[in-house]
N, C-alpha and C positions, 0 to 999 in steps of 0.2 A: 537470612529471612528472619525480621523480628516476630515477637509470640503472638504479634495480633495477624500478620500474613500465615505464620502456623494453625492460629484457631481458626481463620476463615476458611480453611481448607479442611480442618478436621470436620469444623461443622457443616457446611455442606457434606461433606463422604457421609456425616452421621444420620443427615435427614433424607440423603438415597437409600441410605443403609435401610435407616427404620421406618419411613413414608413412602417411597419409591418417589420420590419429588427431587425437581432438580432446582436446587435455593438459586434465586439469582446473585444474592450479597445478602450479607451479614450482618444487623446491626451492632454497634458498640458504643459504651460509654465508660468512664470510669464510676467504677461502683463507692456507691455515697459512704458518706464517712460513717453512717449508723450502723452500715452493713459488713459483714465480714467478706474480705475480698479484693484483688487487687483488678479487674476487667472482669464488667459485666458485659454480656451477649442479652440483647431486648429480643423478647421471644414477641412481643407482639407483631410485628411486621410479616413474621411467618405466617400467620392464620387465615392469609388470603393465600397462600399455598399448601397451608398443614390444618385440615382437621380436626378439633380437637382442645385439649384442657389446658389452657397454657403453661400450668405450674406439671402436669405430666409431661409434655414433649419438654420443659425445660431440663425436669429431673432424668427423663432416656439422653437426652442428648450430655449432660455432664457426665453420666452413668460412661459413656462411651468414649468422651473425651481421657476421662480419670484415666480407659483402658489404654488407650493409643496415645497419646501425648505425656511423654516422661517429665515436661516442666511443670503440668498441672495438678497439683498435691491432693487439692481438695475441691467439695463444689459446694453452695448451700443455692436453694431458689426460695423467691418471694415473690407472690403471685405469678409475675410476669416477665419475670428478669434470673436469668441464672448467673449467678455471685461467683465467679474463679478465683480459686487460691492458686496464684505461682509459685512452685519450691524454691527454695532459698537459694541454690544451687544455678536456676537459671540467673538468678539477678547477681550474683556473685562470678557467673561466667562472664555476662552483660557487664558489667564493672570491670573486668581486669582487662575485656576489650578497648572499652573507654578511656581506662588510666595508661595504656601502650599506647594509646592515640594522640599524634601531637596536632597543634593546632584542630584539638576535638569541635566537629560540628561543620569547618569549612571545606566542600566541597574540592577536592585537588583535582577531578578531570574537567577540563572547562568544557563546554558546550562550543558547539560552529558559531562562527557569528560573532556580533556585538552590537551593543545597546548604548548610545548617547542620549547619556541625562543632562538636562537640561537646568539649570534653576541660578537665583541671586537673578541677572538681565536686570541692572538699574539703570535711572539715568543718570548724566553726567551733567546736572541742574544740584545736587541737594546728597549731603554724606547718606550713608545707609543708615533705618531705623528700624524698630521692631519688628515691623513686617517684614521686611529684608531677612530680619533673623531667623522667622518661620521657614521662612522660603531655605535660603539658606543651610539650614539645618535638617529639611525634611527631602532636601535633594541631595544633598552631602550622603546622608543615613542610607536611603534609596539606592543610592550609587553602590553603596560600600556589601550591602545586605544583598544588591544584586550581583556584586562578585563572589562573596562568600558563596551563594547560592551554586558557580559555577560558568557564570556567565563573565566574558569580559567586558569592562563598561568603559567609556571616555567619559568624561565630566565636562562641560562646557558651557558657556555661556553668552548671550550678544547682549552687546556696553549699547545703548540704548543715545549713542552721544549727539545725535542733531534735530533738527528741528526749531521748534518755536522756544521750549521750555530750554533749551541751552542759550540761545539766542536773548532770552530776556535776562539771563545770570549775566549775559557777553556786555549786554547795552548799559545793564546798571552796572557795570562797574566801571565802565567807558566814563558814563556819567557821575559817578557819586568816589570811585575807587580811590582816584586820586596815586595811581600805580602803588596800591598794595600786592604783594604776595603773599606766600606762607610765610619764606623766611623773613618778611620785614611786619610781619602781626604776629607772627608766634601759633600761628592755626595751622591745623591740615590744610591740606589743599581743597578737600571736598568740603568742608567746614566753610572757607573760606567762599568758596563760591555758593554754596547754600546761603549763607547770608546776604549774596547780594541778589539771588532770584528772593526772597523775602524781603529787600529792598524796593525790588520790582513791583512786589505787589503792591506794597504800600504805598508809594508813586503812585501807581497805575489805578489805584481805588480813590487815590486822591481828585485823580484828574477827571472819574467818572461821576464823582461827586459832583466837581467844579461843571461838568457839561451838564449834568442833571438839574443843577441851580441857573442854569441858563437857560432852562425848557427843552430841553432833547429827552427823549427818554430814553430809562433805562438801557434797553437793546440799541441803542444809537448813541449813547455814549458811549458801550460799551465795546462797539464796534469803530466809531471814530478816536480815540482816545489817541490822543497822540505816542506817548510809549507806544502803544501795542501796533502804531502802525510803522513806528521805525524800526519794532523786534522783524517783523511781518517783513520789512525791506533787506535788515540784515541779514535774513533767511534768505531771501531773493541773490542774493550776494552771494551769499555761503555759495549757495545753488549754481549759480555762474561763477564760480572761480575766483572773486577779487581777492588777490594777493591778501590785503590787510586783514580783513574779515576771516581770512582763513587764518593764519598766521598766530591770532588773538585765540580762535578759538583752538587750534593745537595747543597752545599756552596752558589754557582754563583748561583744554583737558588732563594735557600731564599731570596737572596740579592735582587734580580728583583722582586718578588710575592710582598716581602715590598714595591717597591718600584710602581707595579701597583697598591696595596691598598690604597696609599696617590694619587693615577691622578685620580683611580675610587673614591675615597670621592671627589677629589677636583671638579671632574664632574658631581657628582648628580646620578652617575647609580650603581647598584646591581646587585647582581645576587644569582641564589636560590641553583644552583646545579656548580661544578667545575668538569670535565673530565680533565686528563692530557693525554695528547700523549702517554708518558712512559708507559702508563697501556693501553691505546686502539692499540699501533699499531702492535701489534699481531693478535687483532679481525678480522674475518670475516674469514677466513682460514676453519672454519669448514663449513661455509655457503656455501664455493663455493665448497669442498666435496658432501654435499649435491644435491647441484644446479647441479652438474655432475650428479647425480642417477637418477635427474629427468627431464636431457636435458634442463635444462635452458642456462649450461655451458656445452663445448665441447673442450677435450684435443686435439695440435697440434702433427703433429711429432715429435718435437722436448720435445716435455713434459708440453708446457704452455698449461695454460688454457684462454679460453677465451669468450666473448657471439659476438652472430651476432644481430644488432642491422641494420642493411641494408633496411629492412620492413620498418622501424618509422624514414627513412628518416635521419638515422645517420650509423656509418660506425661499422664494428669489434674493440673489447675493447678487453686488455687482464687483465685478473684477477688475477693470477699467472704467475711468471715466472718461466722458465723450471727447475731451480734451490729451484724449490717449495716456494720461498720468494714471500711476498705479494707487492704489492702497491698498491698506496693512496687512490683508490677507495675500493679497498678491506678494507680497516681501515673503511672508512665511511660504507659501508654496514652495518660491522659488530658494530661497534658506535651506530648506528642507533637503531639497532637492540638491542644492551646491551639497552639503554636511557627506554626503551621500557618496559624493563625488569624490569628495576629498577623503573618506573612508569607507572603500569600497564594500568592507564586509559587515557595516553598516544593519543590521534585518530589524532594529524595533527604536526607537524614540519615546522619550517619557519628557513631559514637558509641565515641570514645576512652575505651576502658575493659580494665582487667584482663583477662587469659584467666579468672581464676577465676568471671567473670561469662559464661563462654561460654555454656552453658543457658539462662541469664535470658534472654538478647538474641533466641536461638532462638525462643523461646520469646514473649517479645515482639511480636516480626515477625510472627510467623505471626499470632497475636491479631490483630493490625490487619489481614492481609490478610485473613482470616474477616472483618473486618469491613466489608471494602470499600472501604480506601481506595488511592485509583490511586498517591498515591505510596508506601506500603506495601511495593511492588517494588523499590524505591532504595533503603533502607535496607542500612547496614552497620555492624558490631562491627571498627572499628579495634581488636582483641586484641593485646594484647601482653603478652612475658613480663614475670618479676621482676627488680630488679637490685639484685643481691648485692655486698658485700664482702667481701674476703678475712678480715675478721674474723668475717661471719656475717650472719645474720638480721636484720633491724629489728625493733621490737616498738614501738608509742605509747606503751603503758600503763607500761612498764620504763621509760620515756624513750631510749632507744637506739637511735633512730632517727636516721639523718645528714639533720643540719637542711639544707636546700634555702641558707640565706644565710651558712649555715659551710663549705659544700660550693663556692659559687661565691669565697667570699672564701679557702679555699686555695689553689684553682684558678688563682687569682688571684698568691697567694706562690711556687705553685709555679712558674708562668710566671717572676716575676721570677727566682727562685734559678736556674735553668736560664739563664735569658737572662745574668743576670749572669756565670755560668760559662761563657759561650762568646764573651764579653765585645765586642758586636757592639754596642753601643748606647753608646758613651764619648761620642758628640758631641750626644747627649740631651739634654734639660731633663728634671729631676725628672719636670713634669708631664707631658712628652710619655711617659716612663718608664711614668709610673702607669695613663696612658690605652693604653698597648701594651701593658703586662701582663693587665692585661683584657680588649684583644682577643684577645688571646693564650690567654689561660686559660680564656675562655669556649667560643672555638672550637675548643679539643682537649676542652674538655666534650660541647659537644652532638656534636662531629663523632664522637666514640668510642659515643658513643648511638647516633647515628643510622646509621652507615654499618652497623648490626646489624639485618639484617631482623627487622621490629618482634614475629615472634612467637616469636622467638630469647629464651632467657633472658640476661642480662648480668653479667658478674661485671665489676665496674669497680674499675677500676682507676688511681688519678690521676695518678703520677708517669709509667706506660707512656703515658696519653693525652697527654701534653705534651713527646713523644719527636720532636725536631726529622727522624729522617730515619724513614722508611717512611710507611703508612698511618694517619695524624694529621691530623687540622686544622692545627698547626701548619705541617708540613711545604710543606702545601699552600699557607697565608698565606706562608712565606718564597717560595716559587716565586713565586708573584703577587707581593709586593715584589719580586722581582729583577728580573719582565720591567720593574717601573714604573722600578725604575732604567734598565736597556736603555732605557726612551721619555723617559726626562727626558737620556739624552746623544745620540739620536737625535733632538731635539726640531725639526731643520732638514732633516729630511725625513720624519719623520710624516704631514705633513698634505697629501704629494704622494697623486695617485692614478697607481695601473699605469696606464701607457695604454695604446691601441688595439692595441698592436704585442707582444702577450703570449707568440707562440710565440717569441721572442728569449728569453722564461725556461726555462730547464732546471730540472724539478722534481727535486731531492732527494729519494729516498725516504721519505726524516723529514720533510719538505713534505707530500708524499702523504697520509701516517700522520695528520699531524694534520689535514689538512683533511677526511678522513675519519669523526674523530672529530669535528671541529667539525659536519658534516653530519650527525651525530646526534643532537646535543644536543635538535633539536625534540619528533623521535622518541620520546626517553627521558623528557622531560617528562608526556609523552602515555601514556606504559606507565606512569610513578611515578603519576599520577594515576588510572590503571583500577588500576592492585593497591595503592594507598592507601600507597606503600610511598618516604619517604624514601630509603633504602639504597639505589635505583637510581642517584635524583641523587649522592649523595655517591660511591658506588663509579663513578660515569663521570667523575666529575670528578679523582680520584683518577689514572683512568687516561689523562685529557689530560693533566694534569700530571705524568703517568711520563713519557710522549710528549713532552713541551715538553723536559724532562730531558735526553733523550736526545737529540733535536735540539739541544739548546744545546751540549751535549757533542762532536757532530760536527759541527756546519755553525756556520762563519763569517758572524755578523750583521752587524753594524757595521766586523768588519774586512773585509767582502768588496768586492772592486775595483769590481763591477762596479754600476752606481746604481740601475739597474731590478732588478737583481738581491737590493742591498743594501735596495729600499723595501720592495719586497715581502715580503720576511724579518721586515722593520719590523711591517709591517700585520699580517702572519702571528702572532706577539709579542703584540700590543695585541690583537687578537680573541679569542687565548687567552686574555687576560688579563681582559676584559670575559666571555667565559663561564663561567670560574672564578669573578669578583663574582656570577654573576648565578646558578650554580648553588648556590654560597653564599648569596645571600641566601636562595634557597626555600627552605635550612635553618635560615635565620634568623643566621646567622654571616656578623660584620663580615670585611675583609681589611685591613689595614694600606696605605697605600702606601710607608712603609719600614721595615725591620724588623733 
């Protein structure tokens, strides 16, 4: 039982005690830095069940705490808030729990069940680009923060591979390619066929020009244009099986999946399970047969199907068109529903996708709970904004979109020119060089991402994210190299333990601070995983690591005289430093051990 479950209990006894009132809960906050105090009790919430002067029931109720509760030293009140002092003694017990704890913070009993995250779903038209990377990186984090938590997750993802947008990379290259590959241009494979759906376009805007200049308008050029009506047939192809059309596009695709495999290694994420389009968007068709038998769905005159959805504050969906063909909701229904099948123990779904998708997903859920199924209630739209540069928009079709493996390989240059200019790495090897730039650059990548609550839009920005002091990835990897330095010149007394004789330690208030903050770390695991939300982990680790700062700053480690005094400061050090790795990995971001 931590001291904040010990005081909610004391204090309630104390206001039966001394009001005959039965508290329902307790407020708390931590007590401001002007104030003496390590947890404040907010007495004002009581006075709709206590009678009376709030700085007197604040002062009866610490009066009685002081009596009954052996970790709390002292009390002071201001107006309306009672200021706790914790003895030294509890946080130094709290401490030696923490430093016997391996893998401190991550949950080891798992929970029933499991939760398939969803995120990255590109298509198989255009390499991965910035958005990609949000996505990417806040399903990765998600995933990982929700196993820490105690939960097991799969990770997964559906390749987005047919349709029109494949089919028009398929045509331009038929037409313009002239049998290039990777290996005869020197490109990826996703590279390679991104430039010829960009190909596409340009043709294909050509040609609306060319019908525009011959009196059709707009919407009539744009719909007769000849490309978009042969992409339109080769789809029809695809669709009915012809050998050749299919064959081409296996080709184009391998060439992309290669080519997501070296961005997803170059970016540090996995995944457990692969759905492609090709094979799900048939599904859900017998679902919504069913759903008709038992009124969840209702055919129009015309022969679509569709649900009324008007009740929950959203409008009619149609599920079928009259021509019996499905859409895209109908695909996910039934997605859903296969994932399910194929992992039985399946209870929740998180689904890393765009805010522009927010409706669909609404929309979604509700459908499956109409239709009955228990885990239906677990589902969630990881939403999140756009992320912008300061030069603008992205677009695919313009090609203007910042490539996902141009973005990690600046990131990359940029660490080095940085690192170079503050000229901290001369006893380097090349190679050690190249592998620290990369941790480097990758972790003021994601960590600028991430520390952005996900449904924040983000204007990015690369040379601010690899800014060695403030709130950066960076900053935070030199903090953790320093302490590693501190533990490789401490390395003859690390591996002592404080012993029995603990009140001989006089806590430092900067002692305090952080073992405070290490005492949360469990906690915050636990909250990033209920609100699906990185940004918790990265902004708490941020603020151990201001707290390490400031303790380094004022208290004496290795020079201090005293050896219990100087170990402990050690241990103190090395835990920060082990929940800094370890709140960094959830975000998928390495740390150096020197930098």
């Amino acid at each position: 039982m931590n001291i904040e479950q010990v005081l909610t209990s004391k204090v309630k006894e104390a206001v039966k005690d001394l009001y005959e009132v039965e508290l329902p809960s307790v407020e708390f906050q931590p007590t401001r830095k002007d104030f003496e105090g390590d947890i404040t009790v907010v007495i004002f919430p009581m006075l709709r069940f206590v009678k009376g002067n709030p700085e007197k029931i604040g002062e009866a109720i610490g009066a009685h705490l002081l009596k009954v509760v052996a970790d709390v030293a002292q009390f002071n009140v201001i107006k309306g808030f009672l200021n706790i002092i914790i003895s030294n003694s509890y946080y130094l017990e709290a401490f030696a729990e923490i430093s016997s704890t391996e893998n401190y913070g991550i949950r080891r009993e798992k929970e029933k069940g499991a939760v398939m995250v969803e995120y990255s779903s590109p298509n198989t038209n255009k390499p991965l680009h910035l958005g990609h990377i949000r996505n990417n990186l806040l399903g990765y984090s998600v995933a990982e923060i929700l196993k820490a938590s105690g939960k097991k997750v799969y990770k997964t993802q559906i390749i987005n591979d047919r349709g029109i947008h494949i089919c028009k990379s398929m045509l331009a290259w038929k037409l313009f390619g002239d049998g290039e590959t990777p290996t005869s241009s020197g490109l990826k494979g996703d590279k390679l066929v991104g430039n010829y759906y960009v190909a596409f376009d340009k043709a294909y805007k050509k040609e609306v020009g060319q019908l525009i200049s011959e009196g059709r308008t707009r919407e009539e050029a744009e719909q007769q244009a000849p490309l978009l009506q042969e992409a339109q047939e080769m789809l029809r192809q695809w669709e009915a099986g012809e050998p050749e059309v299919v064959s081409l596009w296996k080709t184009m695709n391998a060439w992309v999946y290669q080519g997501f495999k070296e961005t997803y290694f170059n970016l540090g994420v996995d995944f457990d399970q692969l759905y492609y389009e090709s094979n799900t968007y048939l599904l859900g068709k017998d679902v919504v047969e069913d759903g008709l038998k038992s009124g969840v769905f209702f055919r129009k005159d015309d022969g679509s199907v569709w649900i009324d959805l008007t009740d929950e504050g959203l409008d009619e969906k149609i599920v079928l068109r009259s021509d019996g063909t499905a859409v895209y909701i109908t695909q996910d229904i039934g997605t859903a529903i296969q994932r399910v099948r194929d992992f039985p123990d399946i209870n929740g779904m998180v689904y890393t996708v765009g805010n522009e998708q927010d409706y669909h997903f609404k929309v979604l859920f509700l459908i499956l709970k109409k239709l009955g199924y228990s885990w239906a209630s677990h589902l969630y739209h990881l939403s999140y904004g756009m992320v912008d540069l300061p030069s603008g928009k992205m677009k695919s079709r313009e090609g203007t979109v910042v490539d996902a493996d141009d973005l990690i390989a600046e990131m990359t240059q940029t660490a080095a020119s940085i690192s170079r200019e503050l000229g901290k790495l001369d006893d380097y090897s090349e190679e050690e060089k190249e592998a620290l730039y990369k941790i480097i650059g990758l972790g003021a990548l994601k960590y600028y991402i991430l520390k952005v609550d996900p449904k924040k839009r983000i204007l990015f920005d690369p040379e601010e994210s690899v800014d060695f002091q403030g709130n950066t990835g960076p900053f935070i990897q030199y903090t953790y190299a320093r302490i590693q330095s501190i533990l490789r010149k401490a390395t003859e007394i690390v591996d002592l333990k404080i012993n029995n004789n603990k009140q001989n330690i006089s806590l430092h208030a900067k002692e305090k601070e952080l073992i405070k903050l290490l005492l949360a770390f469990p906690d915050t695991i636990s909250l990033a995983a209920a609100q699906y939300s990185p940004a918790l982990i990265a902004n708490y680790t941020y603020d151990l690591v201001k707290e390490f700062n400031s303790f380094y700053q004022q208290v004496s480690i290795l020079g201090e005289e005293d050896e219990q005094t100087k170990t402990f400061r050690v241990l103190l050090s090395a835990k920060v430093a082990e929940v800094i790795k370890t709140g960094f990995s959830l975000l998928g971001i390495q740390v150096p051990e020197r930098m």
